[in-house]
C-alpha positions as CSV (number, residue, x, y, z in Angstrom):
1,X,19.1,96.6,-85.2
2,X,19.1,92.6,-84.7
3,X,18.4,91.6,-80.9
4,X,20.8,89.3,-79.4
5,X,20.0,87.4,-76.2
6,X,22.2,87.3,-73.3
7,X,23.1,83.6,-71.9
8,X,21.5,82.9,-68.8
9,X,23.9,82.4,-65.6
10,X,24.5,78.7,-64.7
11,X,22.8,79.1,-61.2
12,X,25.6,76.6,-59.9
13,X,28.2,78.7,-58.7
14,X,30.7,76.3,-58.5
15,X,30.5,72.1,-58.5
16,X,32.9,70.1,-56.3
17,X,33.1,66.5,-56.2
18,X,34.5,65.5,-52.6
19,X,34.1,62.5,-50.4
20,X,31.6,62.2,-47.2
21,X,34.0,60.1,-44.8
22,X,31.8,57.3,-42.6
23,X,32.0,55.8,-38.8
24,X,34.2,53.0,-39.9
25,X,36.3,54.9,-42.2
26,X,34.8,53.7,-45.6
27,X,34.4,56.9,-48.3
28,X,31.4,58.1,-50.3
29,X,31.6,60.0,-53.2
30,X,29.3,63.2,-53.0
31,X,29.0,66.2,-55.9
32,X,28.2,69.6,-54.1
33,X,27.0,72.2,-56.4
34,X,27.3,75.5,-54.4
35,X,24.5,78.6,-55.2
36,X,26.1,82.1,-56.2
37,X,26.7,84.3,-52.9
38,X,28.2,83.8,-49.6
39,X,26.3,81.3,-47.8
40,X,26.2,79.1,-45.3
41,X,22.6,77.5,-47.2
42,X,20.1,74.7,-46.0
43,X,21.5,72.2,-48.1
44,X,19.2,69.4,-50.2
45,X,20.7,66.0,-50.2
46,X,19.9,62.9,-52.2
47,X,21.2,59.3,-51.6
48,X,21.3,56.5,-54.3
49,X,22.9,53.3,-55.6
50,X,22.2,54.2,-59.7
51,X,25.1,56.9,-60.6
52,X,24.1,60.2,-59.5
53,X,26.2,62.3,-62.0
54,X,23.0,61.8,-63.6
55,X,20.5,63.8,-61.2
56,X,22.3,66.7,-62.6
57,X,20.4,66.6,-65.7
58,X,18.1,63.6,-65.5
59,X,16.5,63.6,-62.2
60,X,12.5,63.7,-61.4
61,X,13.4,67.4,-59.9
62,X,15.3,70.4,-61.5
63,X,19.0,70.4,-59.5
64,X,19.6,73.6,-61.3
65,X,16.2,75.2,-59.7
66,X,17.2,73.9,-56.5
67,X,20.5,75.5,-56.3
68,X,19.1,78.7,-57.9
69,X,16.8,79.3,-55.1
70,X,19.5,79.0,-52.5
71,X,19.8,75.5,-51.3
72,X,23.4,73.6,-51.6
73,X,22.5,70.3,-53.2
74,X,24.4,67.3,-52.4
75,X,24.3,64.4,-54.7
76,X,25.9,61.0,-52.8
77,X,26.7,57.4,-53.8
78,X,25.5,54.8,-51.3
79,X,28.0,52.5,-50.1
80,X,29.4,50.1,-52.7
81,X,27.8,52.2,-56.0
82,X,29.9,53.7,-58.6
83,X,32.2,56.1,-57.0
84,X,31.9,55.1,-53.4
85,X,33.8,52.6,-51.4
86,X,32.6,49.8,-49.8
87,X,30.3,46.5,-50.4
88,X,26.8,47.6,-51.1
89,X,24.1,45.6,-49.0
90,X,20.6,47.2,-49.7
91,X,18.7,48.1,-47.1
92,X,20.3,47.0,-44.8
93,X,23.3,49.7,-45.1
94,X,21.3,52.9,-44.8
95,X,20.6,53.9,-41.3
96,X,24.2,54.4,-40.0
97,X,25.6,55.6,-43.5
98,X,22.5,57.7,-44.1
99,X,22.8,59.7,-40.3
100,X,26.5,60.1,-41.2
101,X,26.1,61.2,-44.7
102,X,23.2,64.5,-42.7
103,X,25.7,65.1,-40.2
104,X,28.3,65.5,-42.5
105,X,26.9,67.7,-44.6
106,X,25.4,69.8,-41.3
107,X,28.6,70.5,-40.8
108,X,30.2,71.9,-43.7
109,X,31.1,75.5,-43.9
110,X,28.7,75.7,-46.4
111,X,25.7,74.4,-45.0
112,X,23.7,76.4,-41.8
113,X,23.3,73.3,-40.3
114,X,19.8,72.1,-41.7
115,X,19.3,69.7,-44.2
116,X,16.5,68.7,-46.0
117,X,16.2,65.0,-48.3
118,X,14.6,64.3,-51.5
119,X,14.5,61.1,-54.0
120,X,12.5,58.7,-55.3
121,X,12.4,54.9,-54.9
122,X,15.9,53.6,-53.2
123,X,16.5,57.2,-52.8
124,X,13.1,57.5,-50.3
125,X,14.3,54.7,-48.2
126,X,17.6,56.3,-47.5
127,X,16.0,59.4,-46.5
128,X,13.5,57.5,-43.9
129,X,16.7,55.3,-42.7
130,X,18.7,58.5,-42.3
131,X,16.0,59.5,-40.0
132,X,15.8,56.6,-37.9
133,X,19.7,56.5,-37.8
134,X,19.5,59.3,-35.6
135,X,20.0,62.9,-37.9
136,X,18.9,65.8,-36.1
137,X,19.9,68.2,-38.4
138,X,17.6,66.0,-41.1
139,X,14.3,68.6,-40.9
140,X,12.3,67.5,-44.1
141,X,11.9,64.2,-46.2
142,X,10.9,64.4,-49.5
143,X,10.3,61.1,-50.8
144,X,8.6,59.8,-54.4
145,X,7.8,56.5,-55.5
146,X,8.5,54.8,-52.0
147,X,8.7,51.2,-50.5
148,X,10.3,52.5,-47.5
149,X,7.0,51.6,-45.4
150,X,7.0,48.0,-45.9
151,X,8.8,45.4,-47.9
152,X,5.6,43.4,-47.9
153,X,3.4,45.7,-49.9
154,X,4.2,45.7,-53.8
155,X,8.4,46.0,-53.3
156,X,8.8,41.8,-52.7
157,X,5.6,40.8,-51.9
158,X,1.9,41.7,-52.6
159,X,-0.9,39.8,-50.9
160,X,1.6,37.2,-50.3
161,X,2.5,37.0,-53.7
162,X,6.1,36.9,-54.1
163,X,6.9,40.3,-56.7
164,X,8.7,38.2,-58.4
165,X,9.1,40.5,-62.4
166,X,10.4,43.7,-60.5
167,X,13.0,41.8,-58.5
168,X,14.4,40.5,-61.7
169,X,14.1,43.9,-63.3
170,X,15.7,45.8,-60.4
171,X,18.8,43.5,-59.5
172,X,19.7,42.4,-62.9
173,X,19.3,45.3,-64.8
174,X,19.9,48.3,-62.4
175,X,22.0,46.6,-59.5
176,X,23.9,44.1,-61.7
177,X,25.9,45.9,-64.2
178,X,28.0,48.4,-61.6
179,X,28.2,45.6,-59.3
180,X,30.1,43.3,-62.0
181,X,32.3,46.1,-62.9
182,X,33.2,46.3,-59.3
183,X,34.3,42.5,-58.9
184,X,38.0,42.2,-57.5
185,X,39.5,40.2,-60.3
186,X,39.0,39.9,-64.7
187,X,38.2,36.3,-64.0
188,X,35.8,37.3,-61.4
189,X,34.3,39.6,-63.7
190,X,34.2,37.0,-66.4
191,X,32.6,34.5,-64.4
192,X,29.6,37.5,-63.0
193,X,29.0,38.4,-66.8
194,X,28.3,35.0,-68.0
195,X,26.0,34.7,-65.2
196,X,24.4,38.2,-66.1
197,X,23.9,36.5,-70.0
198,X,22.6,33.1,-68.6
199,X,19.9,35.4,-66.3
200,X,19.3,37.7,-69.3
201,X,18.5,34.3,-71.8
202,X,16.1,33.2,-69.0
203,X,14.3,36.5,-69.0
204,X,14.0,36.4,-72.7
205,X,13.1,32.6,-72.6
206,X,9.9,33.3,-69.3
207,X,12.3,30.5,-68.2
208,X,13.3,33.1,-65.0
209,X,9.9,33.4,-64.0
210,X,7.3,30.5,-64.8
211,X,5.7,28.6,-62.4
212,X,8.5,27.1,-60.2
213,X,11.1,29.7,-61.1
214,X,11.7,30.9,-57.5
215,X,12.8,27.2,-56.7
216,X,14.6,26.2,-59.5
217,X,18.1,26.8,-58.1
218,X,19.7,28.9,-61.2
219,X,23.2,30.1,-61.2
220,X,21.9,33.5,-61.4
221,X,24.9,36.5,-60.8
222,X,25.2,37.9,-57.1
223,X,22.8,40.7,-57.2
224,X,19.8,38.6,-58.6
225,X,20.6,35.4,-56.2
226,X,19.9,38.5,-53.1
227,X,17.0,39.2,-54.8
228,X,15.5,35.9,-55.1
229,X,17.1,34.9,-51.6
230,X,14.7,36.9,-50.2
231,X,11.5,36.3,-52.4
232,X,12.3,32.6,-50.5
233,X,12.5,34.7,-47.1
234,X,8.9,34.1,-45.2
235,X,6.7,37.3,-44.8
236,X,7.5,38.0,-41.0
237,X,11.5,37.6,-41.5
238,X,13.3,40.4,-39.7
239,X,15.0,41.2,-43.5
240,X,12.1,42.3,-44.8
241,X,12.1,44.7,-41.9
242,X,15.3,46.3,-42.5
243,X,15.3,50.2,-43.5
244,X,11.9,49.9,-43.1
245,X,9.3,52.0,-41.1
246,X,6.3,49.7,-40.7
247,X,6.8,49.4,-36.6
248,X,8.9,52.6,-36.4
249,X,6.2,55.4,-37.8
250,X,6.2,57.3,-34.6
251,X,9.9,58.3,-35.4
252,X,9.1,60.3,-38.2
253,X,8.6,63.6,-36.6
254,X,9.6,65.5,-39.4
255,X,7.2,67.7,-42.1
256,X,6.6,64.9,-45.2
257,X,6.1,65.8,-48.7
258,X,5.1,62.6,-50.7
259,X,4.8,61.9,-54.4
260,X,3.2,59.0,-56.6
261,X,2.1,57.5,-59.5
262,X,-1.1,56.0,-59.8
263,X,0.6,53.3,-62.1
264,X,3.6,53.2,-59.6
265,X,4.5,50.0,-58.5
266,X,5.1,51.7,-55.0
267,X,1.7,53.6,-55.1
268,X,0.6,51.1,-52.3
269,X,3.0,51.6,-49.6
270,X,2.9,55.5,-50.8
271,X,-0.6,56.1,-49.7
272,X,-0.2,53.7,-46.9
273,X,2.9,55.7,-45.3
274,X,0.8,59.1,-46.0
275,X,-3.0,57.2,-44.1
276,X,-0.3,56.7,-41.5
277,X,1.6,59.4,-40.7
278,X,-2.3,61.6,-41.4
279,X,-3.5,59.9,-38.4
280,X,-0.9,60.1,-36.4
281,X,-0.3,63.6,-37.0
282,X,-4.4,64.1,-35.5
283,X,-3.5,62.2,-32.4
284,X,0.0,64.0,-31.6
285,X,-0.5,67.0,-33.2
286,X,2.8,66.5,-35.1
287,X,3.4,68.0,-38.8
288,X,0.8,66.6,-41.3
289,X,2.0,64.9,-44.7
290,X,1.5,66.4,-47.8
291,X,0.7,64.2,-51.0
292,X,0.7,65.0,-54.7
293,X,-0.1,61.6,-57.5
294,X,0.3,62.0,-60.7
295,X,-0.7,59.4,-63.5
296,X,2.5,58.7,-63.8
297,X,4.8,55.1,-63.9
298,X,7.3,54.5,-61.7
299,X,10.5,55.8,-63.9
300,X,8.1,58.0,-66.4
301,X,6.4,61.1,-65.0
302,X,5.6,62.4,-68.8
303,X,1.9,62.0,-67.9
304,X,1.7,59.1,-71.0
305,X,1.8,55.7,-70.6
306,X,0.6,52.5,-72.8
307,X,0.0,54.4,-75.9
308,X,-2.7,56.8,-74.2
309,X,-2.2,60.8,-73.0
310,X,-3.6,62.3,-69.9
311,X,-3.3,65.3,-71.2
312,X,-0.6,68.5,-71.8
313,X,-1.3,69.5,-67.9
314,X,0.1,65.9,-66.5
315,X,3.6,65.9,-66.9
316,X,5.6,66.6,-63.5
317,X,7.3,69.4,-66.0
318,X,3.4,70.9,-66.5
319,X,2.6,70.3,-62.6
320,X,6.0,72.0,-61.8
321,X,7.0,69.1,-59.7
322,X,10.3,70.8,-58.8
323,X,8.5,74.5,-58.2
324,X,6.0,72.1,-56.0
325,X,8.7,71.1,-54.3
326,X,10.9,74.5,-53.3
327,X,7.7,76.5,-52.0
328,X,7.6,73.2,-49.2
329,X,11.1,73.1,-49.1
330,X,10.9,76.9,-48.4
331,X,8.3,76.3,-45.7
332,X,9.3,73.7,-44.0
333,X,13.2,75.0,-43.4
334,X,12.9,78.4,-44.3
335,X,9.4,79.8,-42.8
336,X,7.8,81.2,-45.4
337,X,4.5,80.2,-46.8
338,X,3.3,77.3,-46.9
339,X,0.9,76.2,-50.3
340,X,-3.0,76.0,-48.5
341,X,-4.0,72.5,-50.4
342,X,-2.3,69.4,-48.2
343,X,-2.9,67.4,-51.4
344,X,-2.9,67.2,-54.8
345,X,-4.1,64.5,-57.0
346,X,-4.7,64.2,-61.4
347,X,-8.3,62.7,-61.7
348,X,-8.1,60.4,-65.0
349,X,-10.7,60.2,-67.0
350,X,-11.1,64.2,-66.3
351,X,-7.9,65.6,-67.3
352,X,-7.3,67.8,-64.7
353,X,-5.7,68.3,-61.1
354,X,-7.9,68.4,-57.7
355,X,-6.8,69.7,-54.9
356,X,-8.0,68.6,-51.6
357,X,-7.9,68.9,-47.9
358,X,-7.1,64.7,-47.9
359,X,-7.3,61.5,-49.4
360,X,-9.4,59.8,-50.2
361,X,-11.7,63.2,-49.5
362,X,-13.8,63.4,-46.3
363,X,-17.3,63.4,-48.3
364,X,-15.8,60.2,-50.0
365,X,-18.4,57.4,-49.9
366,X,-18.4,53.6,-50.2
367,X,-19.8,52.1,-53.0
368,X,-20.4,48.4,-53.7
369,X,-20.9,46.6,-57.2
370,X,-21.5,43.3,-56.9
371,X,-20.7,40.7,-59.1
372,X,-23.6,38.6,-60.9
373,X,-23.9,35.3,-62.4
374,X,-24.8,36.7,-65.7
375,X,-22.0,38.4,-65.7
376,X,-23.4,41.7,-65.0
377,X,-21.9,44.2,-62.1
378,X,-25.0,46.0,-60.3
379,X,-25.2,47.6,-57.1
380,X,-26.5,44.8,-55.5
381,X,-26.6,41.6,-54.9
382,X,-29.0,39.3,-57.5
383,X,-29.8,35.5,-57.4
384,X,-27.1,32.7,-56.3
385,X,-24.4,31.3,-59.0
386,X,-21.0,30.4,-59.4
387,X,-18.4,31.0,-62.4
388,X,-15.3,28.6,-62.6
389,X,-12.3,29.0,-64.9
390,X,-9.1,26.8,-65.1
391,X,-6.1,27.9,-63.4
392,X,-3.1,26.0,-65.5
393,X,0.4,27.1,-64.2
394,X,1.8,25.6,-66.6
395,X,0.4,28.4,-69.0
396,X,-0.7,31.9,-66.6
397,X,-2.1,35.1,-68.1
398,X,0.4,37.9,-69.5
399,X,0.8,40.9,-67.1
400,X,-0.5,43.7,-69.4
401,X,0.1,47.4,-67.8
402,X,-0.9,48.1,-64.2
403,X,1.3,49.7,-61.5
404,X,4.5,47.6,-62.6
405,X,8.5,47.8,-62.7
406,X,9.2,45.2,-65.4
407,X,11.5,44.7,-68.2
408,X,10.3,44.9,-71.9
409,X,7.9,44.3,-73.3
410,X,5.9,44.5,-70.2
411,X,5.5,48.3,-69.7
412,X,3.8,50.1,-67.0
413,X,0.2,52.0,-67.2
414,X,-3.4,52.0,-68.6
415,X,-3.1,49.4,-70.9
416,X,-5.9,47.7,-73.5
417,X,-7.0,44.3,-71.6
418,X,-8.9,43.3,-74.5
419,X,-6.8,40.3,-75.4
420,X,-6.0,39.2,-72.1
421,X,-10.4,39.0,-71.6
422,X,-10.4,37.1,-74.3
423,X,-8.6,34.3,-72.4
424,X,-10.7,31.2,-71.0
425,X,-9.1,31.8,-67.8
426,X,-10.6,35.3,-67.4
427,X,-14.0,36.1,-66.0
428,X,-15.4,39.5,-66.2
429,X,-18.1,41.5,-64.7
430,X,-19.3,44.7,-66.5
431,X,-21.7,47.9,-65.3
432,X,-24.6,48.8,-67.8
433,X,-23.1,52.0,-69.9
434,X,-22.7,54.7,-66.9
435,X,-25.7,57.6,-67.6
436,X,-23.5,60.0,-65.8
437,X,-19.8,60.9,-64.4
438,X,-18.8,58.7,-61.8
439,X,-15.9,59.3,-59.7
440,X,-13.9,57.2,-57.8
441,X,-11.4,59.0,-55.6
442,X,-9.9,56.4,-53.0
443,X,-9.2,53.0,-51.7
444,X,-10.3,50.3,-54.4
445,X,-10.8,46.3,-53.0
446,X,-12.5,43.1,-53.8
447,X,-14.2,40.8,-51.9
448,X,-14.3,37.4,-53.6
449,X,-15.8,34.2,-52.5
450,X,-13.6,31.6,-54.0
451,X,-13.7,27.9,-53.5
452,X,-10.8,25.3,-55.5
453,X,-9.8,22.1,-56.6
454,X,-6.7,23.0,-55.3
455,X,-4.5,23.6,-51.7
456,X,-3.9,27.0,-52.5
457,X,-5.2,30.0,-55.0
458,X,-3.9,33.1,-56.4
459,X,-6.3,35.6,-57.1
460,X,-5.9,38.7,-59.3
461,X,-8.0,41.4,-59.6
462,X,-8.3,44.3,-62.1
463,X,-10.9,47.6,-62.4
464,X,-11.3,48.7,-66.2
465,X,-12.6,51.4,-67.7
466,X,-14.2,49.7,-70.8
467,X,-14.8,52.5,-73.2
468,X,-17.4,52.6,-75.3
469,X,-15.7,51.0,-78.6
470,X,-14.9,48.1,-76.5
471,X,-11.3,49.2,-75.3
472,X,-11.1,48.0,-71.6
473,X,-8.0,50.1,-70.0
474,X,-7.0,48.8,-66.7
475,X,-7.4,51.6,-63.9
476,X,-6.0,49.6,-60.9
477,X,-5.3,46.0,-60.0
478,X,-4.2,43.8,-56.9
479,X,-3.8,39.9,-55.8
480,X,-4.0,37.8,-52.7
481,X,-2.7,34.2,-52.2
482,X,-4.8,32.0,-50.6
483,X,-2.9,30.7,-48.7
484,X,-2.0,34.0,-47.2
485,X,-5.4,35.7,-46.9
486,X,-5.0,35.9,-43.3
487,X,-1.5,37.4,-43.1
488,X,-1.5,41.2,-42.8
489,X,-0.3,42.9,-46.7
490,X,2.0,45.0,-44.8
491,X,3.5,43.6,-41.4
492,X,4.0,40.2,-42.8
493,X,2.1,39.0,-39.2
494,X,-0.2,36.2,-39.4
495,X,-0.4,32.8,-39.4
496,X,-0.2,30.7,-43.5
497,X,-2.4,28.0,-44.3
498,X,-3.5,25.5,-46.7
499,X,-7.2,26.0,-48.8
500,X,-9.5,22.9,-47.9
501,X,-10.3,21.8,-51.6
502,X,-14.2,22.7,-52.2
503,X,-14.6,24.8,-49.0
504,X,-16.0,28.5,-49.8
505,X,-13.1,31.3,-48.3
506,X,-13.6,34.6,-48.8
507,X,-10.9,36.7,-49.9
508,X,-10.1,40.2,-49.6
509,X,-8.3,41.4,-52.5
510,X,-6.6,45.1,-52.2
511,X,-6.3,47.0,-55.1
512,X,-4.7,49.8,-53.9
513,X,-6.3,53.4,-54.8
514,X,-6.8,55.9,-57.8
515,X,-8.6,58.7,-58.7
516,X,-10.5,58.4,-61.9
517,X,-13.4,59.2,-63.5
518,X,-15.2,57.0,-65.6
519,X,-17.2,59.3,-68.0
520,X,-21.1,58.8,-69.2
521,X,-21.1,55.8,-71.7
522,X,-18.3,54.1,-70.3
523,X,-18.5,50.7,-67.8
524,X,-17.1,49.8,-65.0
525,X,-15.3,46.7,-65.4
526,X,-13.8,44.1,-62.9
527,X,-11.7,40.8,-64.1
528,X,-10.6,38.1,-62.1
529,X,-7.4,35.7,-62.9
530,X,-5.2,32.8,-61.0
531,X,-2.1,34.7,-62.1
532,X,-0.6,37.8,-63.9
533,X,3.2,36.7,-65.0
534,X,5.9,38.0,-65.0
535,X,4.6,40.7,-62.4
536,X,3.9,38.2,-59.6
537,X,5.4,34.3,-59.0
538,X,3.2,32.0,-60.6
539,X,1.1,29.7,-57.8
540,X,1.3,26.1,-58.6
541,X,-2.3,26.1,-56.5
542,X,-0.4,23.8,-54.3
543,X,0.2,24.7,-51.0
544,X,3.6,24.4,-49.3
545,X,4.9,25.4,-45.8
546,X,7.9,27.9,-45.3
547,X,11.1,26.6,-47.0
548,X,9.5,23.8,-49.2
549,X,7.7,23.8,-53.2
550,X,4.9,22.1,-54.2
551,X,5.1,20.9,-57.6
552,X,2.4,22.5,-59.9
553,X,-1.1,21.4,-60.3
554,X,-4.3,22.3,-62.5
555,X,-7.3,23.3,-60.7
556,X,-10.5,24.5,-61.1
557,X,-11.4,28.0,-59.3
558,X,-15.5,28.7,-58.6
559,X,-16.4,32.6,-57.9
560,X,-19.5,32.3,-56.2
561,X,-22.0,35.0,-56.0
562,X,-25.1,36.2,-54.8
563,X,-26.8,37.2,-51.5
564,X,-25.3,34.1,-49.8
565,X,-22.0,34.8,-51.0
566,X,-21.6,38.8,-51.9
567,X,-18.3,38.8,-54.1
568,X,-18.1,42.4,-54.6
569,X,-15.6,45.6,-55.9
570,X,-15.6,48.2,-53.1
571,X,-14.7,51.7,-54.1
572,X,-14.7,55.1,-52.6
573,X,-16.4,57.4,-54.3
574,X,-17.2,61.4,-54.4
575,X,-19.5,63.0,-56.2
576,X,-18.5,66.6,-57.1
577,X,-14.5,66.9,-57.0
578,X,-13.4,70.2,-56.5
């Protein structure tokens, strides 16, 4: 007797599409899918500018599961995207709309009057504006992938560096397109698409981001010339502050669930925000944070990335991201159980989760390699040298994987950086071939002791793991302009200055964090470049004050080393992860 299955139940009792009316009248459009039974529910509310129709299927957690175990989702347009009114002004828009959007959905028949938030990217800085709208029915923020600490630290800037590829990426290709379609008129239309083309020949060309691009005064279309408006913004501008939490942690005095990639291009300001609200959670008492990383990329959480595979237990779908994700929800608003680890992190190189009680771990350890003139990279310091490469704007080094957002063909993750070594304008230290595991499970920076021909210096910095066959996959990178090494990476505060040409600075490069371990036969690997295009605006090694361009110049960069000058890579270590 042939067995035939039975469908299974859509969970989603029912899916209405209704508007969430704002303080000044202006309409978003919100898709409530109700769970079978009676209700009231918490509900779970996202908050987005990229269409979200498409969480329903395509979302970094399971709407279906969600609903199934009880929670009425709400899926909502920001202001001025797709099918909600208004002009969209990102940012800057989300604190009022956000605390209107909670309270609104509080008050539904359907809801009980507690709301939870989850998203990633734009959709974890609405959650933390909502929160600092004023949204006391907002209980629990589940953010991924987020900027929403500072706008300083990898979302427009990093060390000072203006982030110049994943502006392009984000206004022209994801903000753009909807925001054309949108114009009043056809001729207004018309006039926005042939600016969109012009913008998209430019990308194509490098013309949109070579040395000088930032300045160059394009008729780009609406949503890039924001973006680039405020590339030109200097660090401590109150825009860079809007919807953002770097001076406003305290408010957040709600349970946190975090997720990252460790070749996120938010990954910085992720583990930031979670070092922050940890320590501030000791001193008040408050709710702690909760972290899980994957080794995922900002828009792919497969668990593969530049042609290599962590593995079949790295996907979010293998990690059970969304099942991760209702047992805190169900915690947090409901009471029950709450999972014992605090956080959760994939250890490449090892292939396998860890669990721990923070991070970096409390037995974590400082290590320091330093860098030698021979080229060697040794835990300490040897005799006195220098190494100098030329830093020609005219011609910068390729970006090749790391933590980016970029367009094609410059994806995200642990790419080969075997060409880009090859380069005259690359210098590169190297461990002898490790004799046993080691792991490095934290906060990753450089200390470099640069001197220039030039007024100003960018200085990139990448960790490898160079593989025995010669492959040398980058593991984490940062930079740090010169001319901003005493400006703080995440409040924008401090005061920007010239290089004296020939003087010795030293630099401190921050490279983020990871948690990888580099197996026996392997080396440890650490290259140092002027530039890393399109990820980061080209320096002309030319300084310039606020509001001005220097025209480009070729100069000669020294690394010196030794005891005198201890250029180093400092890494947190650990030696037996649980």
């Amino acid at each position: 007797m042939p067995v035939t299955s039975r469908p299974t139940p859509d969970p989603v009792a029912e899916r209405r599409e209704v508007t969430c009316p704002l303080r000044d009248g202006t309409r978003l459009r919100t898709l409530l899918l109700l769970p079978h039974g009676a209700g009231p529910w918490p509900a779970l509310l996202t908050r987005h500018p990229y269409d979200v129709t498409r969480e329903e299927d395509d979302g970094h957690l399971d709407v279906r599961r969600l609903v199934a175990a009880g929670y009425l989702v709400a899926l909502q347009d920001v202001r001025g995207r797709f099918g909600s009114e208004g002009v969209f002004d990102p940012c800057a828009q989300e604190e009022a709309d956000g605390a209107d959007a909670v309270a609104w959905l509080a008050g539904r028949p359907e809801c009980d009057g507690t709301v939870g938030m989850w998203g990633a990217s734009y959709a974890s800085d609405t959650q933390f504006a909502a929160l600092l709208g004023g949204a006391p029915a907002l209980r629990a923020l589940a953010p991924a992938m987020t900027p929403a600490l500072s706008a300083l630290d990898g979302f427009r800037f990093r060390g000072g560096v203006p982030e110049l590829g994943s502006t392009l990426a984000w206004t022209h290709y994801a903000i753009a397109p909807d925001a054309i379609a949108r114009a009043a008129s056809a001729r207004e239309r018309e006039t926005e698409r042939r600016r969109w083309e012009a913008t998209e020949r430019a990308i194509t060309t490098g013309e949109a981001y070579g040395a000088g691009a930032l300045h160059a005064g394009r008729d780009a279309e609406g949503s890039v010339r924001w973006g680039l408006d405020r590339l030109r913004e200097p660090l401590d501008s109150p825009r860079h502050r809007e919807g953002k939490i770097v001076d406003r942690i305290d408010a957040v005095d709600v349970p946190v669930l975090l997720t990252g990639g460790w070749f996120d291009v938010f990954l910085g300001p992720t583990l930031e925000l979670y070092r922050r609200l940890r320590c501030r959670a000791e001193d008040t008492g408050g709710p702690a944070p909760r972290l899980v990383v994957g080794p995922w990329t900002h828009d792919d959480l497969s668990g593969r990335a530049a042609g290599l595979d962590f593995g079949p237990g790295a996907s979010a779908d293998a990690a059970d991201l969304t099942g991760l994700h209702l047992r805190w929800f169900d915690a947090v608003l409901r009471g029950r159980t709450l999972d014992p680890a605090p956080v959760r992190v994939f250890l490449m190189g090892a292939g396998r989760w860890v669990e721990t009680d923070g991070f970096p771990p409390r037995d974590a350890r400082t290590l320091e390699l330093y860098l030698h003139a021979g080229g060697a990279l040794a835990p300490e310091p040897a005799g006195s040298g220098s190494l100098r490469f030329v830093s020609d704007p005219a011609s910068p080094v390729p970006t090749c994987g790391g933590a980016v957002l970029l367009f094609a063909p410059f994806g995200a993750g642990p790419a080969d950086q075997t060409a880009v070594e090859a380069r005259p304008d690359v210098v590169s230290w190297r461990t002898e071939p490790l004799e046993k595991d080691l792991t490095v499970m934290g906060a990753v920076h450089a200390v470099v002791h640069l001197s220039t021909t030039g007024t100003d210096a960018d200085v990139v910095v990448r960790l490898c793991d160079e593989h025995p066959d010669g492959t040398s996959r980058v593991v984490a990178d940062g930079v740090r302009r010169g001319s901003a090494r005493s400006v703080d990476p995440v409040t924008g505060r401090g005061d920007r200055g010239p290089l004296e040409p020939g003087r010795v600075y030293e630099i401190t490069v921050d490279l983020w964090s990871t948690a990888h371990a580099f197996p026996p036969g392997h080396r440890i690997r650490v290259d140092i470049a002027p530039s890393s295009s399109p990820r980061w605006d080209v320096g002309v090694n030319a300084f310039a004050p606020e509001g001005e361009f220097a025209q480009p110049v070729v100069a000669e960069h020294t690394v010196l080393l030794g005891p005198g000058h201890p250029s180093r890579l400092v890494l947190d270590v650990v030696t037996s992860p649980a």
